[in-house]
N, C-alpha and C positions, 0 to 999 in steps of 0.2 A: 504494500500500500504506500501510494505517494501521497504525503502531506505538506501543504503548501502553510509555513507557519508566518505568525509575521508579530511584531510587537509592537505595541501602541505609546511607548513609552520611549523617546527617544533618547532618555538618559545612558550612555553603556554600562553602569552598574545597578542601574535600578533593580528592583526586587523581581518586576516583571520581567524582565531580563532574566534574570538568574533564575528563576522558574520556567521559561522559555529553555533557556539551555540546558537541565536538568532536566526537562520532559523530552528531550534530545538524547541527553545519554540516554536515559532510562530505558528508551524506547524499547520495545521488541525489536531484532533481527529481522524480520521481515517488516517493516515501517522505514521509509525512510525519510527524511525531511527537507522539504527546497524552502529555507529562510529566506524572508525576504527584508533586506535590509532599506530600501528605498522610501518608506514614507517620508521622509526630511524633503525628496526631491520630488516628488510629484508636484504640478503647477495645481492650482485653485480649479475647481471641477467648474467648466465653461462649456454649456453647451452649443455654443458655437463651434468648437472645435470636434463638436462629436464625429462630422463625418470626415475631421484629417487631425485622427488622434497624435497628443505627442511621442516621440518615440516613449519614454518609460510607461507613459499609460499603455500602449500597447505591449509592452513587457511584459509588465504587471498580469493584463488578463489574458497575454496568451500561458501565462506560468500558473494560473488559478484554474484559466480551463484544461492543463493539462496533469494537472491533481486527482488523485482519485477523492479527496478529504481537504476542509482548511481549518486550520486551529490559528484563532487570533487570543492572543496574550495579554490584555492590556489593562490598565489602571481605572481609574475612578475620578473623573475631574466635571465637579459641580451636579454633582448625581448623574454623569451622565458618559459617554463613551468623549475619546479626547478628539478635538476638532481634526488631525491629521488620520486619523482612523475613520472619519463619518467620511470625510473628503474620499479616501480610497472607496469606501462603498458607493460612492454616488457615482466613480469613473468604472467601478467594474459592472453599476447594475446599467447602464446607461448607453446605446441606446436600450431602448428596454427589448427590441429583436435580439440583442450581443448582452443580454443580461450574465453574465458568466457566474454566477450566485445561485439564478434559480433552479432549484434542484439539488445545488452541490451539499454534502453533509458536512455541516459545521459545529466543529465544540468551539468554549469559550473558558477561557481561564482568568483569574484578575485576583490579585494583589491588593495588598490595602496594610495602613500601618494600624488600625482604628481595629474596634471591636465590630465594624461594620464591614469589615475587608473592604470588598468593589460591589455588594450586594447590590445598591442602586444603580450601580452601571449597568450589570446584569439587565437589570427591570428594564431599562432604557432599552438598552440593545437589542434586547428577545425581542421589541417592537420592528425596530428597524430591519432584524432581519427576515422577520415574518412580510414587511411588508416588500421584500425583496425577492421572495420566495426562497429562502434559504432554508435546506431541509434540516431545522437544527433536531438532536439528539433528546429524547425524550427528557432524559435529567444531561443540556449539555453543558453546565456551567460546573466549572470547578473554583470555588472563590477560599483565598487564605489570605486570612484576617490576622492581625499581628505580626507581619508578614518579617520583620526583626527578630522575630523567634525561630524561625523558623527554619535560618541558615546557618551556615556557620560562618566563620572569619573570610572562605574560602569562598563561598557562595556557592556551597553545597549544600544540596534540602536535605537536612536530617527530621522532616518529621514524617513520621511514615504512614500518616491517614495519608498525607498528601499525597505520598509517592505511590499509596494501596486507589487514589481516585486516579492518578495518571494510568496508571496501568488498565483501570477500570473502564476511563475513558477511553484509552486507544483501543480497548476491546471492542467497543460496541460501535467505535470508527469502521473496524476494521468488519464488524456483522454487518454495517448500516450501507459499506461498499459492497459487500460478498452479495448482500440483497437485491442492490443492482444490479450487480452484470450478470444475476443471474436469472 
């Protein structure tokens, strides 16, 4: 299974990050992951340009459409998903014929330093990608709250619900693909 990840937190050490990368190691052998590091540079979603995409927006959804899975990483800002993460979904679901979203199986992971981790990001998002047709995961959110506890010096996840939902989630990725193509 190919999973197209990407993180919403442009910090390089943030928490999200290092959950990102530790759902990387962790992964199963048979998984494997096309990060995508580019949200910093994508241009402001214009739909004037829909019919002469730029090249990275064309990147972007020819590298989503060719995912069998997309797992997005990201943070919590203003109860809400972060403006460079709403920006990509609005260039992949767009034109809405080149939706590269509807259909595809999506989990969702999010961080938070608060006793609330990204729980309201969640809320937000499940909307957005419902209304994109994004086939999310019956339970697809994975959220870790106190998320300082949670690593070590090294930015290794030592807690291991976490690392027992990572596994759980790439599970039912990897059922929610097998179901399609078959």
């Amino acid at each position: 299974m190919n999973v197209l990840a990407m993180c919403a937190s442009l910090r390089k050490a943030s928490w999200n990050r290092m959950l990102l990368n530790n759902t990387v190691r962790l992964a199963p052998h048979d998984v494997s992951f096309d990060v995508y590091e580019g949200l910093r540079d994508l241009p402001h979603y214009d739909q004037d340009f829909e019919q002469n995409l730029p090249g990275n927006v064309r990147d972007l959804k020819h590298r989503v459409a060719a995912a069998d899975a997309v797992l997005f990483v990201t943070p919590e800002f203003n109860h809400s998903v972060p403006g460079v993460l709403k920006n990509a979904i609005d260039w992949l679901s767009r034109p809405q014929s080149e939706n590269n979203l509807d259909g595809k199986p999506v989990a969702v992971f999010g961080c938070g330093g608060s006793t609330f981790g990204a729980v309201r990001m969640h809320i937000a998002f499940r909307e957005i990608l419902w209304s994109v047709g994004a086939e999310t995961l019956p339970k697809f959110e994975l959220i870790l709250f106190k998320a300082s506890e949670r690593f070590d010096a090294n930015g290794v996840l030592t807690d291991q619900v976490t690392i027992d939902g990572i596994a759980r989630t790439m599970s039912m990725l990897r059922e929610r693909v097998g179901s399609k193509t078959s």
